[in-house]
C-alpha positions in Angstrom: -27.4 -3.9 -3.2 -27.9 -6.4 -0.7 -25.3 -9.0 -2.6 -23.1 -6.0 -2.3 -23.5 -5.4 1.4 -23.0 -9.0 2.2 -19.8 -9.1 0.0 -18.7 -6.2 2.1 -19.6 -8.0 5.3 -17.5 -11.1 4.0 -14.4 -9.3 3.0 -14.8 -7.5 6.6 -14.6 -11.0 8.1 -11.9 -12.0 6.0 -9.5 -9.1 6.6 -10.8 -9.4 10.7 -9.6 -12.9 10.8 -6.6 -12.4 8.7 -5.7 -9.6 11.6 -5.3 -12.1 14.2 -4.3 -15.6 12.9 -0.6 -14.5 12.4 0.7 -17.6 13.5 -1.5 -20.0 11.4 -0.7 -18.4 8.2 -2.6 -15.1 7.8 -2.9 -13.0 4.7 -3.6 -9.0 6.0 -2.0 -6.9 7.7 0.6 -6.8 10.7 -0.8 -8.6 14.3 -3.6 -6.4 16.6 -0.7 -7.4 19.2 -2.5 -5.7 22.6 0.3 -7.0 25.5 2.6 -7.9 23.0 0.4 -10.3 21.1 1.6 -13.0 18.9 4.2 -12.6 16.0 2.9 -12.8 12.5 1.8 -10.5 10.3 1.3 -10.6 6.4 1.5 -14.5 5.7 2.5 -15.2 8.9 4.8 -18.4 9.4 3.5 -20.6 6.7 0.5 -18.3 4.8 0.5 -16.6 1.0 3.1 -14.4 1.3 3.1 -14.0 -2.7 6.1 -14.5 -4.5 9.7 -15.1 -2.7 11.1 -12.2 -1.2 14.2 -10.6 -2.8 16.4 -8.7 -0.4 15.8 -10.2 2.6 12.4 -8.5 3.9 11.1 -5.8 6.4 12.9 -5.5 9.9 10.7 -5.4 12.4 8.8 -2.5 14.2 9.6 -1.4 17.3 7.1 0.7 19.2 8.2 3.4 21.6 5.2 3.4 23.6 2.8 1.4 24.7 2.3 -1.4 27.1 3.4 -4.0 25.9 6.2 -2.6 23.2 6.9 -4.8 20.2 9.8 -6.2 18.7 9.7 -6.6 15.1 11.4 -9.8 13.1 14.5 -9.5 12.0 14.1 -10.0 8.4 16.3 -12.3 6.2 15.2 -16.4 6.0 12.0 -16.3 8.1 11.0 -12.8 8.0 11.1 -10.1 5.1 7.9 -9.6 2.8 7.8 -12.5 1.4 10.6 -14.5 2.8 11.4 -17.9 2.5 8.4 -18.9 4.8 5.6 -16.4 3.2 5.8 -14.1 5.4 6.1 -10.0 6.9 8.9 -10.7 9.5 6.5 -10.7 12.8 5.8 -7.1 13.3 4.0 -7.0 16.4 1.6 -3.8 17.4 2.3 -3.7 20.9 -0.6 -1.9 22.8 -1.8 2.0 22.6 0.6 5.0 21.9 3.3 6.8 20.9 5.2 7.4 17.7 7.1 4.1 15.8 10.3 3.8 14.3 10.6 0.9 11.7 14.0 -0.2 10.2 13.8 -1.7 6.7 16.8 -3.9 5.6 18.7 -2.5 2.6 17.7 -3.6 -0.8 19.8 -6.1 -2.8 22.2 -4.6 -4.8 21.6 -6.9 -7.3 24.6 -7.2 -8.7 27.3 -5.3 -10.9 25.4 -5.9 -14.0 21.8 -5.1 -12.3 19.8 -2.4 -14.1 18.4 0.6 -11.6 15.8 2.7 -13.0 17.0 6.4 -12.3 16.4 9.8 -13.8 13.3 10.2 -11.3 13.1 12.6 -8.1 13.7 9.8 -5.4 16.6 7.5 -5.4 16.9 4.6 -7.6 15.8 1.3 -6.8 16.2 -1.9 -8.7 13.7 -4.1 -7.3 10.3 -3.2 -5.9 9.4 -6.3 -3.9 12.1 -5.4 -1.7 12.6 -2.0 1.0 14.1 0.8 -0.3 16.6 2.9 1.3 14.7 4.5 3.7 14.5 3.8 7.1 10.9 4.7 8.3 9.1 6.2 10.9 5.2 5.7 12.0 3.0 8.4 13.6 0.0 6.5 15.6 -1.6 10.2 16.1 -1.6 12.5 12.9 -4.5 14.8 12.2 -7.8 14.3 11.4 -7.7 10.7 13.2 -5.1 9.1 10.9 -1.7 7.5 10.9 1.2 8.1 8.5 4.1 6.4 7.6 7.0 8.5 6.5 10.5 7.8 6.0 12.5 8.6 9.3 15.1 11.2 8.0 12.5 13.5 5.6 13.5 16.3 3.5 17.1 14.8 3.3 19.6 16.3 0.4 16.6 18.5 -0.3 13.9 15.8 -1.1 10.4 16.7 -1.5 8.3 13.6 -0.8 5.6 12.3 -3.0 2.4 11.7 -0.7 -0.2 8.5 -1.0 -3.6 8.7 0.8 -4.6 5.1 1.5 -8.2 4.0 2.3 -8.0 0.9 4.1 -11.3 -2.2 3.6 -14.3 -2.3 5.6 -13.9 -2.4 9.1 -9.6 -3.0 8.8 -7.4 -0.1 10.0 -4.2 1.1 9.7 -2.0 -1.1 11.9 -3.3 -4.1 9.5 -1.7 -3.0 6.8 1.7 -2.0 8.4 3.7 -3.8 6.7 2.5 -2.8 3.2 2.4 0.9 4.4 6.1 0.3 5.9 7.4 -1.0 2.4 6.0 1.9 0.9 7.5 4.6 3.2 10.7 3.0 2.6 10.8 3.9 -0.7 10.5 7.4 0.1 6.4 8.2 0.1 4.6 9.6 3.0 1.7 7.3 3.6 -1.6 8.6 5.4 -4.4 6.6 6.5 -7.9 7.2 8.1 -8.0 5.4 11.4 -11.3 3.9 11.3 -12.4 0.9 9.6 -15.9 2.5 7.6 -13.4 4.6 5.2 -15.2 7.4 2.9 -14.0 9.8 0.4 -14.8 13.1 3.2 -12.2 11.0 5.1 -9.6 10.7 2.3 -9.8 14.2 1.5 -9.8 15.5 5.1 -6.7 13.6 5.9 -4.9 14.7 2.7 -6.0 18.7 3.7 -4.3 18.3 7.0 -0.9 16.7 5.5 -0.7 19.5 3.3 -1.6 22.2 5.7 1.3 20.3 7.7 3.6 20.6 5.3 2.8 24.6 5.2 3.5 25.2 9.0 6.9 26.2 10.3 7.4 23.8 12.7 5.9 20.8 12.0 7.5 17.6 11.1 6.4 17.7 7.5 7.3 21.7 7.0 8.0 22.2 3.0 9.3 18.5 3.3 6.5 17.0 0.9 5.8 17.5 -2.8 2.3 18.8 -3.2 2.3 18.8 -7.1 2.5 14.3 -7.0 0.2 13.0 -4.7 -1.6 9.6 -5.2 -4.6 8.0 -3.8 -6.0 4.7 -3.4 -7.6 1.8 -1.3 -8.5 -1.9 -0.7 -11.9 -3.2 -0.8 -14.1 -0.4 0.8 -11.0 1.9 0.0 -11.2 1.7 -3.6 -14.8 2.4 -3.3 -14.4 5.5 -1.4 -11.3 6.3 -3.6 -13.4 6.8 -6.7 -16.1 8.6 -4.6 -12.8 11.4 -3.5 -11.6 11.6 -7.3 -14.9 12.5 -8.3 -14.3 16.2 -6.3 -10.6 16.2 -6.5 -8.3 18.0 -8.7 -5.1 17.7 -7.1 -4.2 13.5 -7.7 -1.7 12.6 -10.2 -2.7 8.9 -10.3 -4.8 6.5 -8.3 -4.9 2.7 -7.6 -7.6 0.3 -6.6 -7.1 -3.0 -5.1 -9.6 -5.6 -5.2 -12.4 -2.8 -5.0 -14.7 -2.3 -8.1 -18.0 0.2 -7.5 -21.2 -1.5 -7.0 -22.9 1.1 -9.4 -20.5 0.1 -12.4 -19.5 4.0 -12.1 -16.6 4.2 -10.8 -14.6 4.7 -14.1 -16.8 7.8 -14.6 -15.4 9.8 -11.6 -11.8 9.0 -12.7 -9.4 12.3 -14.2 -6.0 10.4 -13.9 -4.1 7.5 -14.8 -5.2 4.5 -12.5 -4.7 1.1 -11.7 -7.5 -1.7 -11.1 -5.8 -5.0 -9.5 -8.3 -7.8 -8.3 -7.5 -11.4 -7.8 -8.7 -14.2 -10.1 -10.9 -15.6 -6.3 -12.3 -12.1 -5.3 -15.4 -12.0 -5.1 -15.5 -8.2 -5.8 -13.8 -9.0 -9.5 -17.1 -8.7 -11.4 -17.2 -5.3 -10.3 -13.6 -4.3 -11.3 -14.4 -6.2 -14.7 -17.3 -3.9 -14.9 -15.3 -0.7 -14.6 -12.4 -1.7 -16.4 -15.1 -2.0 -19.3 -16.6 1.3 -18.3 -12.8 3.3 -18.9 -13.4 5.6 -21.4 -10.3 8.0 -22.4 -8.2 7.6 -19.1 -5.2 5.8 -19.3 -5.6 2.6 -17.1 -3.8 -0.6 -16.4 -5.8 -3.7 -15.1 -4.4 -6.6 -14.2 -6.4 -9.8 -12.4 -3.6 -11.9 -10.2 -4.0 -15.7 -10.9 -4.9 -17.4 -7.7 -5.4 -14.6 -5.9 -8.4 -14.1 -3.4 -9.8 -10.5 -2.1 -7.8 -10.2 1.2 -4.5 -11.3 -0.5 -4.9 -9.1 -2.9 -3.2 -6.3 -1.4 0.1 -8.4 -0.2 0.3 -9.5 -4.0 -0.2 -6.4 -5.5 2.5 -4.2 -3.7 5.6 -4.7 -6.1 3.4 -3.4 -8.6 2.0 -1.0 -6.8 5.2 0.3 -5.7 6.4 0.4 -9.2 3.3 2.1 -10.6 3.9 5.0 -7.9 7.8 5.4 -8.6 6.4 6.0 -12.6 3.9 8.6 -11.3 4.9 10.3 -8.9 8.3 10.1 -8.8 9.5 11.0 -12.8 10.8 6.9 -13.8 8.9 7.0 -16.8 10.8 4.5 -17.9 8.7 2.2 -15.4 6.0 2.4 -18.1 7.1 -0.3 -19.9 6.5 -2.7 -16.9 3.1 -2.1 -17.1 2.8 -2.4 -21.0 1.5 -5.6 -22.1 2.6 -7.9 -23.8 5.9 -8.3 -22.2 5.8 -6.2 -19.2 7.2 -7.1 -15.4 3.7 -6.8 -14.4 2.3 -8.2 -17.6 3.5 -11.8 -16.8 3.7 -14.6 -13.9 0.9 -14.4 -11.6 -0.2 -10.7 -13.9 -3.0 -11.1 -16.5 -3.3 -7.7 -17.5 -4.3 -5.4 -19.9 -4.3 -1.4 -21.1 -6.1 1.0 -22.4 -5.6 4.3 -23.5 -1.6 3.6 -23.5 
Protein backbone atom coordinates (compact mmCIF):
# COMPACT_ATOMS: atom_id res chain seq x y z
CA UNK A 1 0.00 0.00 0.00
CA UNK A 2 2.72 2.26 0.68
CA UNK A 3 4.37 1.51 -3.04
CA UNK A 4 0.92 2.43 -4.12
CA UNK A 5 0.67 5.68 -2.29
CA UNK A 6 4.06 6.85 -3.38
CA UNK A 7 3.22 5.88 -7.06
CA UNK A 8 0.19 8.17 -6.60
CA UNK A 9 2.39 10.92 -5.09
CA UNK A 10 4.70 10.61 -8.27
CA UNK A 11 2.13 10.65 -10.89
CA UNK A 12 0.72 13.74 -8.89
CA UNK A 13 4.08 15.38 -9.40
CA UNK A 14 4.28 14.43 -12.82
CA UNK A 15 0.86 15.70 -13.99
CA UNK A 16 1.75 19.06 -11.46
CA UNK A 17 4.77 19.76 -13.38
CA UNK A 18 3.46 18.86 -16.73
CA UNK A 19 0.63 21.76 -15.78
CA UNK A 20 3.10 24.42 -15.92
CA UNK A 21 6.12 23.75 -18.10
CA UNK A 22 4.11 24.56 -21.42
CA UNK A 23 6.82 26.16 -22.97
CA UNK A 24 9.61 23.49 -22.31
CA UNK A 25 7.68 20.76 -23.72
CA UNK A 26 5.02 19.54 -21.34
CA UNK A 27 2.84 16.44 -21.64
CA UNK A 28 -0.73 17.23 -19.50
CA UNK A 29 -3.13 19.27 -19.85
CA UNK A 30 -3.73 23.03 -21.00
CA UNK A 31 -1.47 25.92 -19.00
CA UNK A 32 -2.79 27.02 -15.13
CA UNK A 33 -2.38 30.48 -17.04
CA UNK A 34 -3.43 32.93 -13.76
CA UNK A 35 -2.68 36.70 -15.62
CA UNK A 36 -2.54 35.25 -18.87
CA UNK A 37 0.21 32.82 -18.16
CA UNK A 38 2.38 31.30 -20.64
CA UNK A 39 1.18 29.49 -23.94
CA UNK A 40 1.55 25.80 -24.07
CA UNK A 41 -0.52 23.21 -23.26
CA UNK A 42 -0.48 19.39 -24.18
CA UNK A 43 3.18 18.99 -25.66
CA UNK A 44 3.82 22.41 -25.55
CA UNK A 45 6.34 23.84 -28.29
CA UNK A 46 8.64 20.91 -28.63
CA UNK A 47 7.16 18.00 -26.03
CA UNK A 48 5.31 14.39 -26.97
CA UNK A 49 2.50 15.48 -28.58
CA UNK A 50 1.90 11.70 -29.87
CA UNK A 51 1.54 11.15 -33.34
CA UNK A 52 1.30 14.06 -36.14
CA UNK A 53 -1.84 15.84 -36.13
CA UNK A 54 -4.19 15.38 -39.03
CA UNK A 55 -6.45 18.30 -39.72
CA UNK A 56 -4.73 20.97 -38.45
CA UNK A 57 -5.50 20.86 -34.52
CA UNK A 58 -7.60 22.61 -31.74
CA UNK A 59 -8.18 26.57 -32.10
CA UNK A 60 -7.58 28.13 -29.23
CA UNK A 61 -9.82 28.96 -26.08
CA UNK A 62 -10.89 32.08 -25.42
CA UNK A 63 -12.25 32.96 -22.00
CA UNK A 64 -14.96 35.40 -21.46
CA UNK A 65 -14.16 36.20 -18.05
CA UNK A 66 -11.52 36.47 -15.97
CA UNK A 67 -8.53 38.66 -15.39
CA UNK A 68 -6.38 38.04 -17.50
CA UNK A 69 -8.61 36.49 -20.64
CA UNK A 70 -6.78 34.00 -22.90
CA UNK A 71 -6.28 33.74 -26.30
CA UNK A 72 -6.03 30.35 -27.70
CA UNK A 73 -3.48 29.25 -30.74
CA UNK A 74 -4.62 29.25 -33.76
CA UNK A 75 -4.19 25.76 -34.89
CA UNK A 76 -2.65 24.61 -38.23
CA UNK A 77 1.53 24.21 -38.37
CA UNK A 78 2.41 25.06 -34.64
CA UNK A 79 -0.69 24.47 -32.92
CA UNK A 80 -3.54 21.65 -33.27
CA UNK A 81 -3.30 18.35 -31.14
CA UNK A 82 -0.51 17.14 -32.32
CA UNK A 83 0.73 19.48 -34.82
CA UNK A 84 3.84 19.72 -36.50
CA UNK A 85 5.63 20.78 -33.30
CA UNK A 86 3.91 18.26 -30.73
CA UNK A 87 1.72 20.21 -29.46
CA UNK A 88 -2.26 21.52 -28.13
CA UNK A 89 -2.19 24.98 -30.01
CA UNK A 90 -1.37 27.25 -26.66
CA UNK A 91 -4.62 27.31 -24.90
CA UNK A 92 -4.09 29.59 -22.16
CA UNK A 93 -6.58 29.43 -18.79
CA UNK A 94 -6.66 32.98 -18.17
CA UNK A 95 -7.51 33.64 -14.47
CA UNK A 96 -10.96 32.83 -12.46
CA UNK A 97 -14.57 32.92 -14.03
CA UNK A 98 -17.09 32.89 -16.40
CA UNK A 99 -18.23 30.51 -19.08
CA UNK A 100 -15.63 29.57 -22.31
CA UNK A 101 -16.32 29.34 -25.80
CA UNK A 102 -13.66 27.14 -27.72
CA UNK A 103 -13.53 26.96 -31.61
CA UNK A 104 -12.22 23.72 -33.05
CA UNK A 105 -10.92 23.87 -36.70
CA UNK A 106 -12.93 21.61 -39.11
CA UNK A 107 -11.72 18.18 -39.65
CA UNK A 108 -9.97 17.15 -42.90
CA UNK A 109 -12.12 16.04 -45.41
CA UNK A 110 -9.96 13.61 -46.33
CA UNK A 111 -10.49 13.41 -49.64
CA UNK A 112 -13.10 12.21 -52.32
CA UNK A 113 -12.20 8.70 -51.88
CA UNK A 114 -11.93 8.96 -47.86
CA UNK A 115 -14.16 6.37 -45.95
CA UNK A 116 -16.56 8.15 -43.06
CA UNK A 117 -17.97 5.80 -40.65
CA UNK A 118 -21.81 6.67 -40.51
CA UNK A 119 -25.02 4.95 -39.62
CA UNK A 120 -24.48 6.13 -35.85
CA UNK A 121 -26.58 8.94 -33.99
CA UNK A 122 -23.88 11.81 -34.32
CA UNK A 123 -22.45 12.95 -37.45
CA UNK A 124 -19.86 11.10 -39.25
CA UNK A 125 -16.33 11.62 -38.85
CA UNK A 126 -13.40 10.19 -40.66
CA UNK A 127 -10.55 10.69 -38.50
CA UNK A 128 -10.47 10.76 -34.69
CA UNK A 129 -7.22 12.43 -33.99
CA UNK A 130 -8.61 15.37 -35.41
CA UNK A 131 -11.95 18.00 -34.04
CA UNK A 132 -15.10 17.12 -35.09
CA UNK A 133 -17.65 19.43 -36.23
CA UNK A 134 -18.62 20.98 -33.31
CA UNK A 135 -17.74 24.04 -32.13
CA UNK A 136 -17.61 23.88 -28.25
CA UNK A 137 -18.46 25.64 -25.26
CA UNK A 138 -16.93 25.24 -21.54
CA UNK A 139 -18.88 25.86 -18.32
CA UNK A 140 -16.15 26.75 -15.33
CA UNK A 141 -19.31 26.51 -12.76
CA UNK A 142 -21.68 23.43 -13.33
CA UNK A 143 -23.18 21.57 -10.41
CA UNK A 144 -21.89 19.72 -7.78
CA UNK A 145 -18.35 21.62 -8.16
CA UNK A 146 -17.62 20.49 -11.79
CA UNK A 147 -16.88 21.75 -15.24
CA UNK A 148 -18.37 20.45 -18.56
CA UNK A 149 -17.57 20.77 -21.92
CA UNK A 150 -20.37 20.66 -24.36
CA UNK A 151 -20.59 21.43 -27.84
CA UNK A 152 -21.74 25.18 -28.31
CA UNK A 153 -25.00 24.75 -30.41
CA UNK A 154 -26.65 21.52 -28.33
CA UNK A 155 -29.67 19.78 -29.26
CA UNK A 156 -29.17 20.91 -32.98
CA UNK A 157 -31.37 19.03 -35.84
CA UNK A 158 -32.81 17.20 -32.84
CA UNK A 159 -29.49 15.59 -31.37
CA UNK A 160 -29.54 13.94 -28.15
CA UNK A 161 -25.96 14.06 -26.74
CA UNK A 162 -24.13 11.11 -25.47
CA UNK A 163 -22.59 12.19 -21.96
CA UNK A 164 -18.87 11.06 -20.51
CA UNK A 165 -18.05 11.51 -16.78
CA UNK A 166 -14.33 11.99 -16.58
CA UNK A 167 -12.31 11.58 -13.31
CA UNK A 168 -9.23 13.44 -13.66
CA UNK A 169 -5.45 11.93 -11.73
CA UNK A 170 -4.52 12.80 -8.33
CA UNK A 171 -4.27 16.20 -7.45
CA UNK A 172 -4.84 17.47 -11.55
CA UNK A 173 -8.12 19.22 -12.44
CA UNK A 174 -10.13 20.03 -15.08
CA UNK A 175 -8.53 22.97 -16.81
CA UNK A 176 -5.33 20.35 -17.29
CA UNK A 177 -7.00 18.36 -19.39
CA UNK A 178 -8.73 21.01 -21.66
CA UNK A 179 -7.57 20.18 -24.51
CA UNK A 180 -8.43 16.50 -24.35
CA UNK A 181 -11.97 17.37 -22.95
CA UNK A 182 -12.20 20.11 -25.88
CA UNK A 183 -11.50 17.41 -28.60
CA UNK A 184 -14.00 15.35 -27.15
CA UNK A 185 -16.85 17.87 -27.00
CA UNK A 186 -16.19 18.52 -30.52
CA UNK A 187 -17.22 15.45 -31.50
CA UNK A 188 -20.53 15.92 -30.04
CA UNK A 189 -20.18 14.51 -26.20
CA UNK A 190 -20.98 16.49 -23.11
CA UNK A 191 -17.98 16.15 -20.89
CA UNK A 192 -18.26 16.57 -17.01
CA UNK A 193 -15.56 16.71 -14.63
CA UNK A 194 -15.17 16.89 -10.71
CA UNK A 195 -13.30 20.08 -9.95
CA UNK A 196 -10.92 18.85 -7.41
CA UNK A 197 -7.81 17.02 -7.77
CA UNK A 198 -8.66 13.84 -4.96
CA UNK A 199 -11.40 12.36 -7.49
CA UNK A 200 -13.71 9.45 -6.00
CA UNK A 201 -16.51 7.42 -7.31
CA UNK A 202 -19.32 9.65 -4.69
CA UNK A 203 -17.86 12.47 -6.98
CA UNK A 204 -18.42 10.69 -10.32
CA UNK A 205 -21.77 9.75 -9.58
CA UNK A 206 -22.87 13.04 -7.91
CA UNK A 207 -21.75 15.00 -10.91
CA UNK A 208 -23.44 12.58 -13.40
CA UNK A 209 -26.97 12.95 -11.07
CA UNK A 210 -26.84 16.60 -11.48
CA UNK A 211 -26.30 16.54 -15.47
CA UNK A 212 -29.14 14.47 -15.76
CA UNK A 213 -31.37 16.21 -13.36
CA UNK A 214 -30.24 19.23 -15.72
CA UNK A 215 -31.25 17.70 -18.60
CA UNK A 216 -34.89 17.16 -16.85
CA UNK A 217 -35.40 20.95 -15.99
CA UNK A 218 -37.20 23.34 -18.36
CA UNK A 219 -34.93 25.90 -18.61
CA UNK A 220 -31.65 24.83 -18.24
CA UNK A 221 -28.98 24.72 -20.81
CA UNK A 222 -28.98 20.97 -21.09
CA UNK A 223 -33.08 20.59 -21.03
CA UNK A 224 -33.97 17.10 -22.94
CA UNK A 225 -30.70 17.94 -24.97
CA UNK A 226 -28.68 14.79 -23.69
CA UNK A 227 -29.13 11.16 -24.25
CA UNK A 228 -29.58 9.45 -20.87
CA UNK A 229 -29.69 5.77 -22.27
CA UNK A 230 -25.40 6.21 -23.58
CA UNK A 231 -23.45 7.55 -21.07
CA UNK A 232 -19.79 6.60 -20.52
CA UNK A 233 -17.36 6.98 -17.73
CA UNK A 234 -13.85 7.00 -17.17
CA UNK A 235 -10.48 8.47 -15.70
CA UNK A 236 -6.64 8.96 -15.62
CA UNK A 237 -4.54 7.68 -12.96
CA UNK A 238 -6.58 8.27 -9.67
CA UNK A 239 -9.64 8.55 -12.21
CA UNK A 240 -9.55 5.13 -13.33
CA UNK A 241 -9.36 4.02 -9.79
CA UNK A 242 -12.37 5.80 -8.69
CA UNK A 243 -14.01 4.83 -12.00
CA UNK A 244 -14.10 1.21 -11.11
CA UNK A 245 -15.09 2.12 -7.51
CA UNK A 246 -18.49 4.20 -9.31
CA UNK A 247 -19.20 1.06 -11.72
CA UNK A 248 -19.34 -1.06 -8.86
CA UNK A 249 -22.89 0.81 -7.71
CA UNK A 250 -23.89 1.90 -11.17
CA UNK A 251 -26.34 0.56 -13.51
CA UNK A 252 -26.75 3.27 -15.94
CA UNK A 253 -22.95 3.13 -18.01
CA UNK A 254 -22.85 1.79 -21.33
CA UNK A 255 -19.01 1.49 -21.45
CA UNK A 256 -16.07 2.79 -19.52
CA UNK A 257 -12.34 3.57 -20.11
CA UNK A 258 -9.29 3.59 -17.94
CA UNK A 259 -6.22 5.36 -18.74
CA UNK A 260 -3.04 4.52 -17.14
CA UNK A 261 -4.97 3.59 -13.92
CA UNK A 262 -5.03 -0.14 -12.73
CA UNK A 263 -6.62 -0.87 -8.99
CA UNK A 264 -4.11 -1.46 -6.35
CA UNK A 265 -6.26 -4.46 -5.02
CA UNK A 266 -6.09 -6.32 -8.50
CA UNK A 267 -10.09 -5.87 -8.29
CA UNK A 268 -10.99 -3.64 -10.37
CA UNK A 269 -12.17 -6.06 -13.15
CA UNK A 270 -14.55 -7.44 -10.54
CA UNK A 271 -16.71 -4.30 -10.27
CA UNK A 272 -16.92 -4.01 -14.12
CA UNK A 273 -20.80 -4.66 -15.99
CA UNK A 274 -19.86 -3.06 -19.38
CA UNK A 275 -17.56 -3.19 -22.14
CA UNK A 276 -14.25 -1.29 -21.12
CA UNK A 277 -11.10 -0.20 -22.17
CA UNK A 278 -7.67 -0.48 -20.21
CA UNK A 279 -4.84 1.79 -21.96
CA UNK A 280 -1.36 2.18 -20.06
CA UNK A 281 1.90 3.07 -21.52
CA UNK A 282 4.83 0.64 -21.96
CA UNK A 283 6.90 3.46 -18.97
CA UNK A 284 3.94 3.79 -16.44
CA UNK A 285 4.65 2.85 -13.63
CA UNK A 286 0.94 1.98 -12.76
CA UNK A 287 1.16 -0.82 -15.77
CA UNK A 288 1.60 -3.77 -13.44
CA UNK A 289 -1.65 -2.99 -12.07
CA UNK A 290 -3.55 -2.69 -15.43
CA UNK A 291 -1.66 -5.98 -16.43
CA UNK A 292 -3.15 -7.37 -13.27
CA UNK A 293 -6.73 -6.47 -14.16
CA UNK A 294 -6.62 -7.11 -17.65
CA UNK A 295 -5.82 -10.78 -16.30
CA UNK A 296 -8.54 -10.60 -13.73
CA UNK A 297 -11.46 -9.85 -16.89
CA UNK A 298 -13.64 -12.53 -16.58
CA UNK A 299 -16.86 -12.49 -19.10
CA UNK A 300 -16.87 -8.64 -20.00
CA UNK A 301 -15.88 -7.61 -23.21
CA UNK A 302 -12.58 -5.56 -22.91
CA UNK A 303 -9.88 -4.18 -25.09
CA UNK A 304 -6.28 -3.48 -23.58
CA UNK A 305 -3.82 -1.98 -25.29
CA UNK A 306 -0.13 -0.89 -23.74
CA UNK A 307 1.27 2.22 -26.05
CA UNK A 308 5.00 1.60 -26.90
CA UNK A 309 7.02 4.39 -25.30
CA UNK A 310 4.50 5.79 -23.56
CA UNK A 311 4.92 6.99 -19.82
CA UNK A 312 1.89 7.60 -17.20
CA UNK A 313 1.22 11.36 -17.77
CA UNK A 314 1.42 10.95 -21.64
CA UNK A 315 -0.77 8.49 -21.48
CA UNK A 316 -3.86 10.35 -21.83
CA UNK A 317 -2.57 12.77 -24.89
CA UNK A 318 -1.79 9.33 -26.68
CA UNK A 319 -4.65 7.56 -25.96
CA UNK A 320 -7.45 10.11 -27.16
CA UNK A 321 -7.88 8.98 -31.00
CA UNK A 322 -8.69 5.80 -29.56
CA UNK A 323 -10.57 6.91 -26.99
CA UNK A 324 -12.58 8.95 -29.12
CA UNK A 325 -13.17 6.08 -31.43
CA UNK A 326 -14.07 3.69 -28.67
CA UNK A 327 -16.92 6.22 -27.54
CA UNK A 328 -18.32 6.93 -31.24
CA UNK A 329 -18.68 2.67 -31.19
CA UNK A 330 -20.51 2.85 -27.81
CA UNK A 331 -22.32 5.42 -27.44
CA UNK A 332 -22.95 6.69 -30.52
CA UNK A 333 -24.29 3.34 -32.78
CA UNK A 334 -20.72 3.03 -35.34
CA UNK A 335 -20.52 -0.36 -34.71
CA UNK A 336 -18.63 -0.63 -37.46
CA UNK A 337 -15.82 1.05 -35.25
CA UNK A 338 -15.43 -2.41 -33.70
CA UNK A 339 -13.13 -3.60 -36.03
CA UNK A 340 -10.54 -0.84 -35.10
CA UNK A 341 -10.30 -2.32 -31.88
CA UNK A 342 -10.14 -6.00 -33.13
CA UNK A 343 -6.70 -7.35 -33.16
CA UNK A 344 -4.91 -8.41 -35.33
CA UNK A 345 -5.28 -5.77 -37.87
CA UNK A 346 -7.11 -3.13 -36.17
CA UNK A 347 -6.37 0.99 -36.32
CA UNK A 348 -5.76 0.64 -32.71
CA UNK A 349 -4.17 -2.76 -32.97
CA UNK A 350 -1.01 -1.39 -34.68
CA UNK A 351 1.78 1.44 -34.51
CA UNK A 352 2.42 2.65 -31.15
CA UNK A 353 -0.99 -0.01 -30.05
CA UNK A 354 0.02 -3.51 -28.52
CA UNK A 355 -3.28 -4.62 -27.75
CA UNK A 356 -5.36 -7.36 -27.09
CA UNK A 357 -9.21 -8.64 -26.54
CA UNK A 358 -11.18 -10.68 -24.74
CA UNK A 359 -14.57 -11.67 -24.71
CA UNK A 360 -14.92 -10.21 -28.53
Amino acid sequence: MKTNALRLAVAAAMIAIAGCSGDTGSDEGAVLGGQGGPTGGLGGSGGGGGAGGQGGGTAGTVASGGAGGATGGAGGATGGIGGSTGGVGGMVAGGAGGTMTGGTGAPDAGGADAEVPGGGTLPPVDCTDCDGPFEVTIDENGGENTWVFHPTDLGKDGLKHPIFVWGTGATSVPMQYTDHFTRMASHGFVIISPDTGSVNGTLLGAALDWLLAENERSGSTYYQKLDPDRIAMGGHSLGSVSTFDREAMEDRLKTTIHIAGGSFDGRGSSKVKTPTAYICGETDFALPNCEGDWEAVEDQQTFFSVLSGVDHVACARSALPGMIAWLRWHLAGEVERKADFTCPGGEFCMGIWVSQNKNW
